[in-house]
N, C-alpha and C positions, 0 to 999 in steps of 0.2 A: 884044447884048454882055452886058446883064446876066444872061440866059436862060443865058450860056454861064457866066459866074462862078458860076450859081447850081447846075448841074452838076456844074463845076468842084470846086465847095468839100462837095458830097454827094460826091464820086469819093473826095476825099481821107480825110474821113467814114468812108467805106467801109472803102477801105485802113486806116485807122488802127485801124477795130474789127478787123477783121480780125489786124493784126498784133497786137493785143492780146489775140486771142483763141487766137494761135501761137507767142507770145513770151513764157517766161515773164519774170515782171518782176525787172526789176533790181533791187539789191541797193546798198548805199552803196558797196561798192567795184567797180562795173563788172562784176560776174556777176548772172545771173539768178540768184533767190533757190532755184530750183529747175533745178541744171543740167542739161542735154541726154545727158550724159554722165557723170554724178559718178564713175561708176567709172575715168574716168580720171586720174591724177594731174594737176596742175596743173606743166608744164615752166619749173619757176622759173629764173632766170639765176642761176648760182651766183656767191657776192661772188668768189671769183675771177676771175672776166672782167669783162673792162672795157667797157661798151658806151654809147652817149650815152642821155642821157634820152630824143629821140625815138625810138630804135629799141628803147628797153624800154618805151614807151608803145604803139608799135605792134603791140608782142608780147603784152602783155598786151590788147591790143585785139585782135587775131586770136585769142586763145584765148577772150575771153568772145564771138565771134562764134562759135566752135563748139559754147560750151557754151548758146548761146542755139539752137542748133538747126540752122545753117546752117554745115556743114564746109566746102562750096564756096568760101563766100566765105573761110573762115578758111584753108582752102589756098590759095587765091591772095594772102592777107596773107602766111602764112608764106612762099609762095615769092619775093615780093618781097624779103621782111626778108633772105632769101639769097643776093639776087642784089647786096644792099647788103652783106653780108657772110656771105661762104661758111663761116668757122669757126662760126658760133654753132650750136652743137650742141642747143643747148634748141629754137631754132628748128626745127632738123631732126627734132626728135623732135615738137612741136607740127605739123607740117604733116602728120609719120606718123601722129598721132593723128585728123586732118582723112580723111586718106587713107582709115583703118581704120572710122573712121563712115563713111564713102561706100562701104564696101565693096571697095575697092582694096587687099586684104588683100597682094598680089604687089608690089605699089608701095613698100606703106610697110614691112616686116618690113625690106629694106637701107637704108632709111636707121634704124631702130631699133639696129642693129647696128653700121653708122656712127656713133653716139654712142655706142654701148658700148666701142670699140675706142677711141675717145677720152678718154671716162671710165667707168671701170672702176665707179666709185661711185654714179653716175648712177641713181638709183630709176628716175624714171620713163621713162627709155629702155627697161629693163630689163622695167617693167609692159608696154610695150608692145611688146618684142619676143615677151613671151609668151606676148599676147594674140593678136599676129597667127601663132605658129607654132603655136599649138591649132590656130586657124581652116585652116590650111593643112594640118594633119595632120600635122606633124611633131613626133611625140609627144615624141620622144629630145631631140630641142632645146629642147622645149617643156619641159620636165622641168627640163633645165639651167638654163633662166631661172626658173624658178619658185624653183628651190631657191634663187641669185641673190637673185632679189626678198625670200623669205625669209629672209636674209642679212642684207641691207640694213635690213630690215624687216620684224622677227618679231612684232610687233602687228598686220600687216595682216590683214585677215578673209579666209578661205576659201582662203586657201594651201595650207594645209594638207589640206586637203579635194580641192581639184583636183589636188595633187600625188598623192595616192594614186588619186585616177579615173584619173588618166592611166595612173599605172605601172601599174596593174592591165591599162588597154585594151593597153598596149605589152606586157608581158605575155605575154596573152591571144592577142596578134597576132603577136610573136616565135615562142611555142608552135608555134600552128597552121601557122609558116611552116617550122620547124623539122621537126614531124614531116610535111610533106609534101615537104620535101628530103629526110629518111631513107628514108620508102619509095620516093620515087624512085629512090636511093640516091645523091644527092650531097649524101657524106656533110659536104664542108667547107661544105656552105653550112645543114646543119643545125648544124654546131658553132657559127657564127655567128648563127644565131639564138638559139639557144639559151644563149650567152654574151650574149647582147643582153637576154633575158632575165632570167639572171641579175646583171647589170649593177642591174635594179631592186628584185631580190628576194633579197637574196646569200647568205639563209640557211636559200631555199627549197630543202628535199629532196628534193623532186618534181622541183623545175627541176634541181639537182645529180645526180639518178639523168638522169633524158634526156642531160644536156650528157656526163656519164661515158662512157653508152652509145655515147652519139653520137661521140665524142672516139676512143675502142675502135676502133669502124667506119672511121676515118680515119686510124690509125695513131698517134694523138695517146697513148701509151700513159704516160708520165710525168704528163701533165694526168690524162688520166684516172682517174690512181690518187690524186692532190690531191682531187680532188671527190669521190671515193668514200670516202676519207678524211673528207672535210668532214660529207660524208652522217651517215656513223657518227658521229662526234664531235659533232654536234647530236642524233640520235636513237639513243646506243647500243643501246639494246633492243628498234629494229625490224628484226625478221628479214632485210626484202626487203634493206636496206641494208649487212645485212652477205655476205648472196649478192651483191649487189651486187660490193662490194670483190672478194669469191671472183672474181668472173668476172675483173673487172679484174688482179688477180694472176697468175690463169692465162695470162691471157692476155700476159702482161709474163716467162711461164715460171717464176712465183715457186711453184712447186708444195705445198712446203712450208705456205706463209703462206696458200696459196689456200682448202689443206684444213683450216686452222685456221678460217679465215673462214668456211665450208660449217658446219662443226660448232657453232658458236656461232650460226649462222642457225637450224641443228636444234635446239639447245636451247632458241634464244627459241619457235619455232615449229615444233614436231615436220610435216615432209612427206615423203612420200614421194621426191617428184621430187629434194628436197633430198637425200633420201639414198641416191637412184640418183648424185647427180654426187659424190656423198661417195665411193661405192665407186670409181668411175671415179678420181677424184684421187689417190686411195690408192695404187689399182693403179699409177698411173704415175710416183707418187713415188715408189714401192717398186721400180720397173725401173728410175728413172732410176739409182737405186746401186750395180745388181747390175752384175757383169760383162758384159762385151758377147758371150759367147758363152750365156750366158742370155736375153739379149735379142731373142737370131735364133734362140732355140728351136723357133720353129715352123718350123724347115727343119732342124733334125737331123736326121739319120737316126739317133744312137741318142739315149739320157735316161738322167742316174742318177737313183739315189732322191733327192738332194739337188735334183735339177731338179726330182720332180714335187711334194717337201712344197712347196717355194716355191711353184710355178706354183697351187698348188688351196690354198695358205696368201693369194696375193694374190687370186688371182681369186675363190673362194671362202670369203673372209675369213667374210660373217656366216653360214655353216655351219660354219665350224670354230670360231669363238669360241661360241657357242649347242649346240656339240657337248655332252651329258656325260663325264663323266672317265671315261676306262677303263683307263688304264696311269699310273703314277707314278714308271715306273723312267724312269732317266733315262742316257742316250744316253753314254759319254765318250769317244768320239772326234769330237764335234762342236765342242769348245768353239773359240773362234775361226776358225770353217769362217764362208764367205759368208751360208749358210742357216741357220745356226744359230738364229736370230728365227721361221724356220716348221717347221722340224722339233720342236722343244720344244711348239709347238701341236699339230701332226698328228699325235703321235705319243701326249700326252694324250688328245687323243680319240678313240683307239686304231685312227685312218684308216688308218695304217702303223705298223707296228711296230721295237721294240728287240729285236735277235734274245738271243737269252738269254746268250751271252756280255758284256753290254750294250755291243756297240756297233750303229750306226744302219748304219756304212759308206756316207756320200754317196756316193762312188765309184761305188757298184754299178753295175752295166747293168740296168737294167729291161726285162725281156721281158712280153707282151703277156699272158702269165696273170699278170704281179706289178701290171699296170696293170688289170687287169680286178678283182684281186681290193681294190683301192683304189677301184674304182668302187661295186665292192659293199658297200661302210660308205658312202660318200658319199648312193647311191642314196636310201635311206631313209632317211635325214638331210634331202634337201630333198624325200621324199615327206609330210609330218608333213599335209599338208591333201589328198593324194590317194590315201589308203589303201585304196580300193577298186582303184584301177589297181596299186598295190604288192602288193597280196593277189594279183592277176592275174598279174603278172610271177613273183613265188615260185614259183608256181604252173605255169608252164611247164615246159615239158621240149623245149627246142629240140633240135633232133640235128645233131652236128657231125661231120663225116667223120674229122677228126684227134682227136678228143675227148670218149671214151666218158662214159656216166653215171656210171661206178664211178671215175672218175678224181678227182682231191683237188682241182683247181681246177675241175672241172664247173661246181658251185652258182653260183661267180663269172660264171666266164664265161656261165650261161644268166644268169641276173640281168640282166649286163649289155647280154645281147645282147637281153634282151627288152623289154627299156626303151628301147633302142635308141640305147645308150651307145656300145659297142663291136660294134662289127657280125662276122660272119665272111665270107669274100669268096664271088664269085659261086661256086666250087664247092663251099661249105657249110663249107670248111678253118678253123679258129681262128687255129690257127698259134699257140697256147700258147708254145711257145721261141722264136719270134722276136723279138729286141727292137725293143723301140715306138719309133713316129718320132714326134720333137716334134709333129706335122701329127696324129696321133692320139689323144696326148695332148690338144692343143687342143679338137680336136672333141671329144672322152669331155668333158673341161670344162663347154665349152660348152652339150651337151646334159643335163652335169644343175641347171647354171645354169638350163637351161628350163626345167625338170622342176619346181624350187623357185618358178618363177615371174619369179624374174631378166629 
């Protein structure tokens, strides 16, 4: 018996170093002096609620058993304290704090929430609803508690600091989710990314060009033109931002406004590509005003002169403004005509002429040597970088079956046929007096658009 007392009392010996050696020590008021936990608040009973002395002694006794190192036993105090009374909401946040050291991140985030829907004020519901939805990966929730906790308490340390980790991860993870919905092409679940995104960042222009873009692709065309908007209004003087807007306007059919927006992208940032879409938008503001028998030019069967100054005034705009001056008379039966805007140009640059009575006569019927000989000033106007193939084509003497050498529109028409503007048909014919069909006019266009490099 005393062999066993003597056991006995080394067994307890043991345990006692032991938990002295696991425990830190208490404190005068019932915490170890170094808690288990410090980073979590302390779930005080607010003077509001009414609760007896035992059951705030027992709370503060299940909290210093957690911060003494053992959540277990202090979740099982708190869950008792709730089975003696289910409202106390400190309680319910103390056992999620029990929960969240155990590792039972799923467990404890609804009752954290459960005291915030209770009180709104509640700090440390609020510290640990935040703590366990980091843990869970709910970055967006987690954010909203932070800012919260922030709120409540803008002294706390390192709020600030994990508020920006996060939004940066959420972010970073919006981003990526966003552009692999657009190349997938589903486009509504890149806009939702991408507002998810900027939901953290709301005055990212990076993020605001994506959501734009992304917004475009889904037909969101009012949004889109907000955020393209926005872009501009934080960085007026980057280019991309205002090609940006261009697209979105065009694409909302604001043509006008689009091709303002292209030209102020070109100024900040002289490119090329900028001012291939520059000419395109030009051209299409300038058909959307014309008459609709203009518009379907390319299925005429005849053209007057007033169709073709227009057509090689729009489509050939930077060869006829870069033209030199060659004629100064000036036209008077144009004023108030449709074309009046491109025949004042073509006719300066001496493309087509004022016949010496000085009128223009839109009117006219253009035959195929008046179009030939209008190709012939064009020609070497966009040949200026390929003067070798230009000295080549002069240089021809194609043979036309309808179209002697000695004839007055010859030079045009080999010119043009050598360049391979205006062609003559498979039996070698020109056909000088036929009048040109819009379909001809386009092609002659077109290929000295190439010729220029257009």
């Amino acid at each position: 018996m005393k062999r066993l007392a003597t056991l006995g009392l080394a067994l307890m010996v043991t345990l006692g170093l032991a938990a002295c050696a696991t425990t830190p020590p208490a404190s005068s008021t019932g915490l170890p002096a170094a808690p288990a936990f410090a980073e979590y608040p302390p779930p005080d009973i607010p003077s509001g609620l009414t609760v007896s002395d035992t059951v705030r002694r027992r709370h503060e006794a299940a909290w210093a058993r957690l911060q003494a190192g053992d959540p277990r036993t202090a979740a099982r105090e708190f869950t008792a304290i709730l089975k003696q009374d289910p409202s106390l909401y400190p309680a319910e946040v103390g056992l999620g704090f029990a929960l969240l050291a155990g590792r039972d991140v799923e467990a404890a985030e609804p009752l954290f929430a459960a005291a915030t829907n209770v009180d709104a004020a509640y700090l440390p519901a609020w510290v640990g609803r935040a703590e366990a939805l980091v843990s869970l990966g709910r970055d967006a929730d987690a954010i909203a508690a932070l800012e919260r906790v922030q709120a409540l308490d803008p002294t706390r340390e390192n709020v600030t600091t994990r508020l920006e980790l996060l939004r940066f991860r959420l972010v970073q993870s919006a981003l990526a989710a966003g552009q692999q919905a657009r190349v997938a092409g589903r486009h509504a679940d890149a806009v939702a990314a991408f507002t998810r995104a900027l939901a953290q960042s709301p005055d990212s222009t990076m993020i605001l060009s994506e959501l734009a873009r992304a917004e475009v692709a889904a037909g969101q065309l009012t949004e889109a033109e907000t955020h393209a908007r926005r872009a501009v209004q934080l960085e007026p003087r980057e280019a991309d931002w205002q090609a940006l807007l261009g697209d979105v306007l065009e694409a909302r059919g604001q043509l006008r406004d689009a091709t303002a927006a292209y030209e102020r992208a070109d100024a900040l940032e002289p490119s090329e590509a900028w001012r291939t879409r520059l000419r395109d938008l030009r051209e299409r503001t300038e058909l959307a005003t014309l008459p609709g028998t203009f518009r379907a030019i390319t299925t005429a069967s005849t053209i007057t002169r007033a169709d073709v100054a227009a057509f090689v005034g729009i489509h050939l705009r930077d060869l006829v403004e870069t033209a030199p001056v060659r004629a100064t008379t000036v036209a008077t039966d144009i004023r108030g005509h449709w074309a009046a805007a491109w025949i004042l140009p073509v006719t300066r640059a001496g493309i087509m002429s004022v016949f010496p009575n000085h009128t223009f006569q839109p009117a006219a019927v253009v035959r195929r040597a008046d179009l030939a000989t209008v190709m012939s000033v064009l020609i070497p106007l966009a040949s200026t970088t390929r003067q070798a193939e230009l000295a080549k084509w002069r240089a021809a003497r194609p043979r036309f079956s309808d179209l002697p050498a000695s004839h007055v529109f010859y030079e045009a028409a080999a010119l043009s046929a050598a360049a391979g503007v205006i062609v003559p048909d498979g039996t070698g014919r020109f056909d000088p007096t036929r009048p040109a069909t819009g379909a001809e006019l386009d092609e002659a266009v077109r290929r000295v658009a190439a010729i220029a490099g257009r």
